[in-house]
C-alpha positions, 0 to 999 in steps of 0.5 A, spaced: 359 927 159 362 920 161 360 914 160 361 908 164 365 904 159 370 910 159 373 910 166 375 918 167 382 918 171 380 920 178 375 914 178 382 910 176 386 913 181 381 913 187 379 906 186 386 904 186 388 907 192 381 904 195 382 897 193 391 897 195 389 900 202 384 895 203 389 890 201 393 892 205 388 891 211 386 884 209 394 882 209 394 886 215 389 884 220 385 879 215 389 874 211 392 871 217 386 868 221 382 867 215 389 862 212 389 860 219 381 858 219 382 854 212 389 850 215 386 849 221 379 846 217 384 842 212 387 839 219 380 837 221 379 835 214 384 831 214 384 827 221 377 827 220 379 822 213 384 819 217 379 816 223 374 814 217 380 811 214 381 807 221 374 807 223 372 803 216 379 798 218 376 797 224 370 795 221 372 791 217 376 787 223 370 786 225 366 783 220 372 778 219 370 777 226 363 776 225 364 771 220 369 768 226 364 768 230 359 766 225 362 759 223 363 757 231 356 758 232 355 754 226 360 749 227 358 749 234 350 748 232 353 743 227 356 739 234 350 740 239 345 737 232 351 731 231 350 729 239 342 730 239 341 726 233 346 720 237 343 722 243 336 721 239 339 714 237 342 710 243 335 712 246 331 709 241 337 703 241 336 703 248 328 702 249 328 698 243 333 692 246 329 694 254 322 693 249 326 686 246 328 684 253 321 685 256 318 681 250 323 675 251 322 675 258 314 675 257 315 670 251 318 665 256 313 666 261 308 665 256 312 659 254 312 656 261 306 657 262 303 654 257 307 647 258 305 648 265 298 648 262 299 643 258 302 638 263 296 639 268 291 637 262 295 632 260 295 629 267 287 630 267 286 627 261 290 620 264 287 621 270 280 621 266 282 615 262 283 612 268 277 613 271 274 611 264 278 604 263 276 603 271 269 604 271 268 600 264 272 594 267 269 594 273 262 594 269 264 588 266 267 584 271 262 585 274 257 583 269 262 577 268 262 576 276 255 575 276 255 567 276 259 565 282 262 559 279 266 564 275 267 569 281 271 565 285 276 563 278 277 570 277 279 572 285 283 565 284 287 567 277 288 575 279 291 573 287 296 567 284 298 573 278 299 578 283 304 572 287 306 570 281 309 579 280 310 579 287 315 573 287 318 575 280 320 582 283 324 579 290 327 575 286 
């Protein structure tokens, strides 16, 4: 009887001869394509590693021009910002003098006005001081007037002052 961890000599003999001449098959028509397989496989290995390599430098170049860009879009929206806000200003600056301008304008108007007004008032209230002083003079030369003797002095006094004027004026 034989046991399995005391291998008989035949065992030994035909194992061997099984396992060289499958070694001798594999070297033969296997081992060949199969390192071939594993070369090729570390070729595409390695030129997958070395589009990465570049992929992720290109990536990379990219994103420094993203940030390029970036900045410029800021910088650019900093300027269009910057020339709003002095748009904005000279607009306010230019409808605040026109608002100026338009309220000297009417002041002026308003001041002309006012002394037009002020001149016309002026003359009607001589114009009503004459009436006055001629309605309360004339009531009293009237009642003045109203003995005849007196009349024909006054018409006499008022006649050689009005020569009198008369002459000093040629003169």
């Amino acid at each position: 009887m034989s046991s399995l961890f005391t291998p008989e000599l035949g065992i030994i003999f035909w194992h061997s001869v099984i396992f060289l001449s499958s070694l001798f098959v594999l070297g033969k028509y296997a081992w060949n394509p199969i390192l071939d397989a594993i070369e090729k496989q570390e070729k595409i290995n390695e030129s997958d590693i070395e589009k990465t390599k570049f992929l992720r430098q290109e990536i990379e170049v990219l994103n420094n021009k993203k940030g390029g860009i970036i900045f410029e879009a800021e910088k650019e929206r900093d300027s269009i910002l910057a020339k709003a806000r002095n748009t904005e200003k000279e607009l306010l600056e230019s409808a605040y003098n026109k608002s100026e301008e338009l309220r000297a304008s009417e002041l002026e108007k308003t001041r002309t006005e006012i002394s037009l007004l002020r001149e016309k008032a002026y003359k009607q209230w001589r114009k009503e001081l004459v009436d006055l002083t001629i309605n309360a003079t004339s009531k009293l030369l009237y009642k003045e007037l109203s003995r005849q003797g007196e009349h024909d002095a006054v018409i006499n006094r008022i006649v050689d002052s009005a020569q009198s004027d008369l002459g000093n004026k040629k003169t």
